[in-house]
N, C-alpha and C positions, 0 to 999 in steps of 0.2 A: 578645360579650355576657357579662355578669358578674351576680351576684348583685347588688339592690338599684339596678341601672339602669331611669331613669322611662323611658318612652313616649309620647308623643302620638301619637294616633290621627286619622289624615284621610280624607274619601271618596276614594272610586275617582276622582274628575276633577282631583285635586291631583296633578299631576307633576314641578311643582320646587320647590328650596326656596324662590323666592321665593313661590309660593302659598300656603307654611306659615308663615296666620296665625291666632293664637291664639283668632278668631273662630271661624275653620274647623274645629274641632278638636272630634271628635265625642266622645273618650273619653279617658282616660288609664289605664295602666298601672305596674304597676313589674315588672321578675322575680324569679322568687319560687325557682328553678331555673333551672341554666345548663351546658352539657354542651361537648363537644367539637363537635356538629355542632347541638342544638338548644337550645331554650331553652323554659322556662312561666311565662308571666307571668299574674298575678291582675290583675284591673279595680281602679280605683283609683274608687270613685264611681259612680254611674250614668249609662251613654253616653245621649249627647241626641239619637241617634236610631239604628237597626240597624246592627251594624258589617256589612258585605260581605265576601266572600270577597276582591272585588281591592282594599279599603282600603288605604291609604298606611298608615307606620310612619314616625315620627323618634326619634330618641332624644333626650330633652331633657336629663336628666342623668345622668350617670354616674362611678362611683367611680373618683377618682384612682388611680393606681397597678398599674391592672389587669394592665401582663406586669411579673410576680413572679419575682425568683430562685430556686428553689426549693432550699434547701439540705438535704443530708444530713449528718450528722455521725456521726463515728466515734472512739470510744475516750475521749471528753469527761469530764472528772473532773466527778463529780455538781454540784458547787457551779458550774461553767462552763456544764454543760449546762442549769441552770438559769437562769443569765444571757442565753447565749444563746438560750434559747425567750423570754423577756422582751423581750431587743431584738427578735426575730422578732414578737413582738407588736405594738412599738409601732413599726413599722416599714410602710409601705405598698409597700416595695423588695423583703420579705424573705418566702417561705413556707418552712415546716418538710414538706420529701418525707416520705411516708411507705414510700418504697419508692426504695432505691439508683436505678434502671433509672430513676427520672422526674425525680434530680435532673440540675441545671444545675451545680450545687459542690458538690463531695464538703470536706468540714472534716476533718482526719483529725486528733489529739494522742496525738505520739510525743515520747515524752525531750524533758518541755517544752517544744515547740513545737506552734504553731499551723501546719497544711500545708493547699495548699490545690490540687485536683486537679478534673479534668474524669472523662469516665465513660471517658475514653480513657488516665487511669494519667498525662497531662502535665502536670505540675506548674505552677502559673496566675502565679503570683507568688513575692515573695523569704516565707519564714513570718513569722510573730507570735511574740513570746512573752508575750504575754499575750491574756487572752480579748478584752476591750475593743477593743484592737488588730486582732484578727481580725474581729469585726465587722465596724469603721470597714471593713477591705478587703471587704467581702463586701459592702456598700452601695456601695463604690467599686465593683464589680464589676456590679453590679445597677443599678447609673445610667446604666454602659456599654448594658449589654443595652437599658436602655427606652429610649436613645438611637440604638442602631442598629437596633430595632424600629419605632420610631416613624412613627404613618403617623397622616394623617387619615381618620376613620370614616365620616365625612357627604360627599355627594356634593357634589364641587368641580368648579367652571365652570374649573377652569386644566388645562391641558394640555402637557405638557412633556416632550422627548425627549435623552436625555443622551446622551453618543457620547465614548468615547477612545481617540485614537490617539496614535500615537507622533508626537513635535515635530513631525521633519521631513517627515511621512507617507510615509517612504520604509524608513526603516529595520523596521521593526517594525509591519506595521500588524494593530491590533487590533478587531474586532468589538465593539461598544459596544452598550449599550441598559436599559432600563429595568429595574432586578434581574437583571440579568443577569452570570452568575459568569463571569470571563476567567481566561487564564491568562498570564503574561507573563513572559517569559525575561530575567531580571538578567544582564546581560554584563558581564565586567571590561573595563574600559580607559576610562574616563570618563562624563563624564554625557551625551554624548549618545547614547550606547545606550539612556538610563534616562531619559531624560524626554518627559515627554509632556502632552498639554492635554485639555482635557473643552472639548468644546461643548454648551452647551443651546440646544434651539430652543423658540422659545414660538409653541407650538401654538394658543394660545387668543384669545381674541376682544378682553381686556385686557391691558394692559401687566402683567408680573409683577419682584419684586425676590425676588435670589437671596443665600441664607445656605451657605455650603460650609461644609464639616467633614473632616476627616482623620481618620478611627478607626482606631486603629493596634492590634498586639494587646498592647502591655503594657497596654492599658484609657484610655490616654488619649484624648483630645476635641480634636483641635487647631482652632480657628476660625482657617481659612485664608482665608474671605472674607466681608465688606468686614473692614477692620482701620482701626479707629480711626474710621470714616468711614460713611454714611450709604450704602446699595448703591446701586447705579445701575441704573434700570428700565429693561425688556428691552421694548419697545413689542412688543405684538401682532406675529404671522409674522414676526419677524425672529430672529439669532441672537449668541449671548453665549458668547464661549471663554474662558476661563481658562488661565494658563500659557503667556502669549505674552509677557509684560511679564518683562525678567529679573532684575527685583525682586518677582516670581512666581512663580518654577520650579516646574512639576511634576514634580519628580524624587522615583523610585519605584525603592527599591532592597535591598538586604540590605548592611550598614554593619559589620557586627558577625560576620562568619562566620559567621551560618545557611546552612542548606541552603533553608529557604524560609519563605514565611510567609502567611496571612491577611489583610489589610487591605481595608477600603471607602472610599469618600467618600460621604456623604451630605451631599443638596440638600437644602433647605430651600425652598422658593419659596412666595412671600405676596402680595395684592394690596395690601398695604400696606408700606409702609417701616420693618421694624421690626429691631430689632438682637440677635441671639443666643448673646451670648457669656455667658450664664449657661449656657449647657450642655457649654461646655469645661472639661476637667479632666487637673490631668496625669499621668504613668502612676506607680501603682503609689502614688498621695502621694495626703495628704487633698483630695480636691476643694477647689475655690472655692467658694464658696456664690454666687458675685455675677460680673457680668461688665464690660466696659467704662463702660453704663450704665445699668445696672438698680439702682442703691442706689436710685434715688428711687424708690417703688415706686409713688408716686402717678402719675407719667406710662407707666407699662406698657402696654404693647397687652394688648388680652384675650387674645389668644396666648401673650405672655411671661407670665403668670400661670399658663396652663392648664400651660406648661413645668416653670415655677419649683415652682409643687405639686406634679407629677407626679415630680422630678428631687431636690427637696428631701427624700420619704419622709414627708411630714407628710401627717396624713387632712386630707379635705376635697371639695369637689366645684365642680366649675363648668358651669354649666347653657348647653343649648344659644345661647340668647339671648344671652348673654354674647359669643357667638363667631360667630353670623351673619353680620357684616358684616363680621370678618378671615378671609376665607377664603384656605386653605392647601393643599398640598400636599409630597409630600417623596418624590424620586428615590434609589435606591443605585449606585454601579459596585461591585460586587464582584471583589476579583481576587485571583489566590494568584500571591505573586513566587516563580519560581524561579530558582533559581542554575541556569546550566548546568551537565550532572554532568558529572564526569570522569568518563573511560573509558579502556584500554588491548587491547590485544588479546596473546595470546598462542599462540604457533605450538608444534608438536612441537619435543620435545627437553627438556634439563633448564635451568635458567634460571642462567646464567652472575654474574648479577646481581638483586637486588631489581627487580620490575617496578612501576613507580609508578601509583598509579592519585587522583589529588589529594593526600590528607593521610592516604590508605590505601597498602599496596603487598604485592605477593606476594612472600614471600620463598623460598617452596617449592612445586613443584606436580610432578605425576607426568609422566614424560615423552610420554607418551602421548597428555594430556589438549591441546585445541586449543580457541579457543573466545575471548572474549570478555570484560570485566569493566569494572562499570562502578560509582560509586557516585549513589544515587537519594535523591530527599528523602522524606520517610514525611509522610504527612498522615492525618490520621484524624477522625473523628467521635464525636457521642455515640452513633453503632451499634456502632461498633466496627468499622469497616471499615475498609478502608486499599488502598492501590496499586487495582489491578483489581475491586475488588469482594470480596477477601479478608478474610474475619474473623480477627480479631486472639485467642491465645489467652484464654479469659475469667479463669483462674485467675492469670494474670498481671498483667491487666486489674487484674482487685479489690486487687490488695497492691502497686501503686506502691511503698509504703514497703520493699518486699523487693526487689520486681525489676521495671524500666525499661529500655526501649528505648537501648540503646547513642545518645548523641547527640554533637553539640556542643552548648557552650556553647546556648543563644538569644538571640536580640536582648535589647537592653531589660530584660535582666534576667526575662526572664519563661520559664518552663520548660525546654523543652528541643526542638527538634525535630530528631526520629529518624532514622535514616539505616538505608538500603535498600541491600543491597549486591545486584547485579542478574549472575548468572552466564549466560551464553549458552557452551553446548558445543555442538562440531561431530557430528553424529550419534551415534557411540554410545560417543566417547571422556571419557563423562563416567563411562562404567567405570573408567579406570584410576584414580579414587582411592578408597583402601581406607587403612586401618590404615595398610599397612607404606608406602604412596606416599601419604601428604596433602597435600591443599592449605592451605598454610600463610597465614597474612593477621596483615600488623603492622599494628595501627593503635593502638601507642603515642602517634603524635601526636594522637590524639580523646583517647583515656582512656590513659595507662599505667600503670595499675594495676587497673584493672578487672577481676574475672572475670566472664566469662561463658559463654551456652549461645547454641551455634548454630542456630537453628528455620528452617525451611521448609517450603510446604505447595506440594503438589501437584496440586491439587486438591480431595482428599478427607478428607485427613488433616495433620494436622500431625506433622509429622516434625523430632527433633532429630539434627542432622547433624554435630555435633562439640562443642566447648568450649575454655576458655581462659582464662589468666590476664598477667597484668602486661604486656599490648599485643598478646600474641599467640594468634589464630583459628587450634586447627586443625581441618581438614574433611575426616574420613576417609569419608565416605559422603557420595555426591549421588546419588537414588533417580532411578526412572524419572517423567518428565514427561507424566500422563495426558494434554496437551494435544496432544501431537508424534503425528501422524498419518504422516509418512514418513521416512526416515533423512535423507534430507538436508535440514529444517529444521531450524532451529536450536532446540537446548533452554531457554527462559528460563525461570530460577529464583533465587528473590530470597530471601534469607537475612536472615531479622531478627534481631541479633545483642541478646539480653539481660543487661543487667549484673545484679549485684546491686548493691542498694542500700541494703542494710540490713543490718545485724549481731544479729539477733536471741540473745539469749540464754534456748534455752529451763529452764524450769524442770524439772530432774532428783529424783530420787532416790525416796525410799519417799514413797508419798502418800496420805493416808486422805481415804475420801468418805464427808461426813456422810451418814447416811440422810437424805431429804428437803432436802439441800444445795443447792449453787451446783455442780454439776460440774466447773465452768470456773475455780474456786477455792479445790480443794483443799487442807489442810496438811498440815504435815509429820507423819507417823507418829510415835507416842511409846511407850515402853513402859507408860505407866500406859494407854492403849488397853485393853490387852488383859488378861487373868485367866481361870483354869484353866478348863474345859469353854464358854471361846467357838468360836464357828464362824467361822473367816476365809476369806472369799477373793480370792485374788492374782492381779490380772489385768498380764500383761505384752504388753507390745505389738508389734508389727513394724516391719522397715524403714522406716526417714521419718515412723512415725506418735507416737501419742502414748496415753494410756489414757482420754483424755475418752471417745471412744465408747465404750471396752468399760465403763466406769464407768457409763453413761448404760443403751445397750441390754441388754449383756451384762450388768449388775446386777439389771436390773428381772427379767430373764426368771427369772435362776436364782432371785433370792429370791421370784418369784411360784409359778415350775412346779417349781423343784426342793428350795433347802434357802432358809429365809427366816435366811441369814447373820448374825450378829451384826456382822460387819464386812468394809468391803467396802476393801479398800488395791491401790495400785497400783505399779507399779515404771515408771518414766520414766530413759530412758538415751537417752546418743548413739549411733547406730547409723551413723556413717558412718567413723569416724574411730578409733573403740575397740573391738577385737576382742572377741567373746562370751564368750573367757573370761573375762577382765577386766572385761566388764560380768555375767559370773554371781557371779564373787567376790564384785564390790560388795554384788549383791543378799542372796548367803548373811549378808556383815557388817551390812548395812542391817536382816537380820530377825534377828540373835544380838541386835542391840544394842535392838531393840524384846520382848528377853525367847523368842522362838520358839529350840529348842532340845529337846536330847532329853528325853523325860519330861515335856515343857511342859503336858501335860494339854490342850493346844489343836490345834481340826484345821484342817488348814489343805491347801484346796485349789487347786492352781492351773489358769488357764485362762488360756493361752496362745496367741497367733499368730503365724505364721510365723517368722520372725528371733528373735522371741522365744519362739518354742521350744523351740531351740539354746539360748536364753542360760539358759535356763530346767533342759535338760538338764545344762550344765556347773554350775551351781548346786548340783543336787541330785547329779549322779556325781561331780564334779569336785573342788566344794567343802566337801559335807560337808550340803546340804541332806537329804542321806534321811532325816538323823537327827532332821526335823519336818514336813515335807511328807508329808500322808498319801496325795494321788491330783493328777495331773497329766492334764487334757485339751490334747492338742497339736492344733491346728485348720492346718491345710495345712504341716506341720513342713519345713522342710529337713534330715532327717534323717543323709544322704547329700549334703548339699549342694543346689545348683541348677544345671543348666548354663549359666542368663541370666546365671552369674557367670564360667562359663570362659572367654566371646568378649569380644573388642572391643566390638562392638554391644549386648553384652546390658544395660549398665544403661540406654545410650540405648533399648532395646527398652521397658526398665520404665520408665522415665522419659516416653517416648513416649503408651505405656497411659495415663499419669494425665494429658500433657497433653490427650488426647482424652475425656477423663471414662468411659474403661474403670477401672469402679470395680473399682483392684485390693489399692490399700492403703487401708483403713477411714481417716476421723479427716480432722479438716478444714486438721490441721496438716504435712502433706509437705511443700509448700513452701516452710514458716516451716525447717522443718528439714532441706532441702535450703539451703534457704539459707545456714544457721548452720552446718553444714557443707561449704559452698564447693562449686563446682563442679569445681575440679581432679583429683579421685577418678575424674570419668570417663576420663580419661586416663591419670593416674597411679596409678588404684588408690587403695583404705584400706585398712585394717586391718579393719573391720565388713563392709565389701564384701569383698574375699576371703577371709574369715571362708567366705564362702558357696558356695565354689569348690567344685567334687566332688572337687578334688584336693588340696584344703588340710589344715595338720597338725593344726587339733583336728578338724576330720570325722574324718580317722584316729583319733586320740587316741582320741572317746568311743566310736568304733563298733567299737574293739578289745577295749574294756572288758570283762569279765565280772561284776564287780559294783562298787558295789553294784546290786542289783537286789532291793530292797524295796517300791519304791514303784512303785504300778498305773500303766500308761500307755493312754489313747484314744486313739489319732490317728484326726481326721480329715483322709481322703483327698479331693479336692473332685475329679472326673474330667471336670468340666464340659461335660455331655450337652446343655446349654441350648442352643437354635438362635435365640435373640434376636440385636437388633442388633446388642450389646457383644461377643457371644461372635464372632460377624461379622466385629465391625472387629477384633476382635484380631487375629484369623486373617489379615486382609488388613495388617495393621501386620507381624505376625512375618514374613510374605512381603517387603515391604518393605524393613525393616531386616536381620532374620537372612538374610533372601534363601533362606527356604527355609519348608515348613509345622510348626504349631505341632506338629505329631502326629511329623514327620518330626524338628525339632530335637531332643526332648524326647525322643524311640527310643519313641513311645506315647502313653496317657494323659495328660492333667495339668490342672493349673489353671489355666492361661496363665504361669502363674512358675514353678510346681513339677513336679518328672514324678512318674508316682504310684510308682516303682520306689523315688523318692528320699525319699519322705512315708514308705513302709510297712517300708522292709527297715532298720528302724533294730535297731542292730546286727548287720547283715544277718540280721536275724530267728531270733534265738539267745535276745533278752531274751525273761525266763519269765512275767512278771505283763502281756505287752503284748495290746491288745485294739483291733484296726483295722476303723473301722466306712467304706466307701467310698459318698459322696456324688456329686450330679450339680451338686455346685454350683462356681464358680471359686475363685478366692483371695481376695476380699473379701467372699464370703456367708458363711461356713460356720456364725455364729455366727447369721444370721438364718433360714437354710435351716430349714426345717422338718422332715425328716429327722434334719440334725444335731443340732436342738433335742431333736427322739424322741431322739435316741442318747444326748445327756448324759444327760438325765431318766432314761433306764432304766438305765445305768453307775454314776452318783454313786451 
């Protein structure tokens, strides 16, 4: 039911449609509300006599176009996104989501193109580079849908049972039936592995004619029967196969190196003879508007009209009467082709040779490890599900344009589908790979040049289990398998290998935010900014993150509860790749050059986290900031370093945290800036990462220091006391990855990333203006914690 659909209203003794006649007809309706399960319709007129509880319902007319695309669009330049709500107007193909999660096509406009994505991150088609353009596909797209939607609503006298098996019904036999989803194994070595017939049986009491269709997923319509030529009726109880004629083949296959794919065939069945090739279209290109012979539109069945409206996107309606006497129906076979995977197995010992496993192969593995390997095709949904019932990361999910499921190519030009590397270890020799014995995986011939991060989920958690670049996987951790109940079942664990796919360039440097601004569109700091007794304050951010949020939260609080700032600037650096002291310099030459300096008459405080509170210390001991920085709040400092920097594991541990939305670094941009700084770092190190090590030489450097020591310090210490979920899964991730507990790794206390020994003993506690207030909260509250909020307010 839809908004603005009529009703005719019949007594209780009307039970088919041939009895619904317009004499009969006690009331009329239209809906006036239409819901997911119900609908409210207002009377149209006064009924001409009591409606009954068991009255009949028909629907006489209703609005063309009713299943809508629903598109969501992202990052659209105003004058586009203008456009496109206009064609979504005047369009009956197209709705505008008001919510990601409900649409059917994500629109996304990156570096002048148009891209076009499912809720599942797989790219639908080749992009646009103009708006018009993107469109046209997004009606291409949407003619698909109401074509493999498409069913009739009113109850039809035909009755018809579809069934496909394999040619010779020996080789392949498959389970057929009406909607019903198969699965069918693509074999190399010709086509008679791969082809196979549809039979229809007509169930019903009249002869029916049959319309077939091919929907493939690059969005084309193939009209595979009749061709050219008028169908041939299926008389009443008897039956009609397709794919027996071998100028008919039904051959069903992957052409192009996929690993698998989606396809249906949809029936059409009519008790009239009528021809449907208006509703073919080929993939990925502007439709036909017309078909073999449909130009003359004066001889149409009322069927091909009600098509032609519905497929065209023009308003309009066609009323029940119109279509009584063409009655219809329309069957699906749904089936997903898979390629056989490849697999290999591999025994104790060290591997003398590359072990081949298709177009993947192991080049290194610990000697120890026994076991199994295999590669699997990824299929997914708008839930986000995939293999077993497993959910796919979400934060991965939303930025397609960063980071994508490692593929090949896909058919037809159309996205990509994913590939599932499937490990099975022999009891409990999935121990021996570690750091120093990895499992190594080339898969130069998919991608060689790809980097990427290794993820697997265990059940509970997602877990990143290595990384990589220019074709090669390594996998120094495979966790335990909550599923494996005794040693000698086998461990299966599927590794979804993520590329990046995006080079984002974020915006750095000194950044002012207007009072009452766009947060998300700061400019660049200037020295006519600022002049003698302003109040400034400098918010510097942490690992991966960015200053949008402390500009956002951490501005509003202090200028409400503590000082109402004259100006509120932020400091944006790379943290992965540029050591702290070099990103403190910048920041001391970023505020000389906006006028801040000794005697500036200006105060200026900073409020700091994590990583950047290091950068924040070299700044001011390092660089010469004492001489205008008046007071520095450090919110969960690495002051001493962190230990999640001195193991193997520890970035994949942080890294882990924020794939499971353990909010541990504030700001919506870690990803954007994981990305932009590569994956390679978890292996090889950076410069900003060891930065953070308890052993590295600026930890030593500042914490030898003895002055200067002018300028006040608060740290906050976060001991995270919290028995919530988050604080939970951390504890069961560090068990996991560090393979040990958070309290144990850390020698105590901590936030989940910092130990408190390492937050509070800065300069092993010798500095004389420092003032340590210890909180119960982790390493992404501190700034919202209520406590710490008490501790600024009473310090500044």
């Amino acid at each position: 039911m839809s908004v603005d659909t009529e009703l005719a209203i019949y007594p209780a003794t009307v039970k088919t449609r041939s009895d619904c006649k317009k004499k009969n007809v006690i009331a009329k309706a239209k809906i006036t509300q239409a819901g997911g399960t119900s609908a409210t319709a207002k009377l149209v007129g006064a009924p001409t006599q009591t409606i009954e509880v068991n009255c009949r319902v028909l629907i006489t007319k209703r609005p063309v176009g009713g299943t809508r695309t629903a598109v969501w669009a992202v990052s659209l330049p105003v004058g586009d996104s203008t456009t496109l709500t206009q064609r979504i107007q005047d369009s009956d193909l197209l709705s505008q989501a008001t919510d990601r999660a409900m649409a059917d096509v994500e629109l996304r406009y990156d570096a002048g193109k148009y891209r076009f994505y499912d809720l599942s991150g797989r790219e639908l088609c080749e992009h646009s580079t103009e708006i018009d353009g993107a469109c046209d596909k997004l009606e291409h797209m949407a003619r698909y849908r109401l074509v493999q939607g498409l069913k009739n609503d009113q109850e039809s006298q035909i009755k018809i049972k579809t069934t496909l098996t394999a040619y010779d019904n020996k080789t392949l036999p498959v389970k057929g039936g009406d909607s019903g989803d198969l699965t069918l194994t693509y074999q190399e070595g010709g086509s008679k592995f791969n082809r196979y017939r549809l039979t229809i049986k007509n169930e019903s009491a009249v002869a029916v004619y049959v319309n077939l269709f091919y929907l493939e997923s690059d969005f084309s319509i193939t009209a595979r029967y009749p061709k050219q030529s008028e169908p041939k009726s299926i008389p009443a109880g008897e039956d009609w196969t397709y794919g027996l004629d071998n100028s008919d083949k039904l051959l069903i296959g992957l052409t192009n190196g996929e690993a698998s794919l989606k396809d249906r065939i949809k029936v059409i069945v009519t008790t009239k003879p009528v021809e449907l090739g208006l509703l073919a279209q080929d993939g990925l290109k502007p439709p036909s508007r017309g078909g073999t012979k449909s130009a003359d539109r004066s001889i149409e069945s009322p069927l091909q009209k009600l098509l032609r409206a519905k497929t065209s996107g023009t308003r309009g309606q066609m009323t029940d009467d119109d279509i009584l006497d063409d009655d219809w129906t329309s069957s699906d076979v749904v089936f997903h082709i898979v390629r056989e995977r490849a697999s290999n197995t591999f025994a104790k010992g060290v591997l003398s040779q590359p072990l081949n496993v298709g177009e993947m192969s192991i080049t290194q593995k610990p000697e120890g490890l026994t076991g199994s390997i295999a590669i699997e095709p990824f299929e997914s949904d708008a839930r986000r599900s995939v293999g077993e019932g497993i959910v796919l990361p979400s934060e991965f999910l939303a930025h397609p344009e960063l980071c994508q499921l490692l593929a090949k190519p896909g058919a037809r030009s159309v996205g990509q589908a994913g590939l599932v590397v499937k490990i099975e270890t022999d009891g409990d020799t999935h121990k021996a790979v570690t750091s120093d014995s990895p499992l190594v995986l080339d898969v130069s011939k998919i991608d060689p040049q790809a980097e990427m991060l290794a993820v697997t989920h265990d059940g509970e958690d997602f877990l990143i289990v290595g990384s990589g670049t220019h074709g090669s996987v390594t996998v120094n951790h495979l966790p335990e398998d909550l599923a494996r109940t005794r040693a000698n079942v086998p461990r299966a664990l599927r590794l979804y290998l993520f590329k990046k796919s995006g080079q984002p360039l974020p915006e750095l440097g000194l950044h002012y935010f207007e009072r009452g601004g766009d947060i998300s569109k700061p400019r660049s700091a200037k020295r006519s900014d600022f002049k003698q007794g302003d109040t400034v304050a400098l918010m510097v951010h942490g690992f991966l993150s960015d200053t949008g949020w402390m500009a956002d939260g951490v501005a509003t609080f202090l200028r409400n509860d503590v000082i109402d700032y004259d100006h509120v600037i932020g400091w944006d650096y790379e943290t992965i790749g540029t050591g702290v002291s070099d990103n403190g310099s910048a920041l001391a030459s970023a505020l000389r050059r906006c006028g801040f300096g000794e005697n500036d008459g200006i105060t200026l405080h900073v409020y700091a986290h994590s990583m950047g509170c290091l950068v924040s210390r070299c700044m001011i001991e390092l660089h010469g900031g004492d001489k205008f920085v008046d007071k520095a709040v450090l919110a969960g400092p690495p002051n001493l370093g962190t230990r999640a920097a001195d193991v193997s594991h520890g970035a994949a541990y942080l890294l882990t945290l924020l794939l499971n939305n353990v909010v541990v670094i504030p700001g919506p941009s870690w990803l954007g800036n994981l990305v932009s700084g590569g994956f390679a770092w978890l292996i090889n190190g950076a410069a900003g990462w060891s930065d953070l090590k308890t052993t590295s030489q600026i930890v030593k450097t500042v914490n030898e220091l003895t002055e200067p020591n002018t300028v006040p310090y608060l740290v906050l210490a976060g001991l995270n006391h919290a028995q919530d979920e988050a604080s939970a899964k951390a504890k069961r991730i560090a068990t996991k990855i560090l393979d040990t507990g958070l309290e144990t790794f850390y020698g105590g206390p901590n936030d989940m990333v910092i130990g408190q020994r390492c937050m509070t003993d800065l300069r092993l506690g010798t500095y004389p203006l420092l003032t340590v207030k210890e909180l119960g909260c982790s390493h992404g509250g501190y700034y919202a914690d209520a406590a710490g909020r008490a501790a600024i307010k009473q310090w500044v």
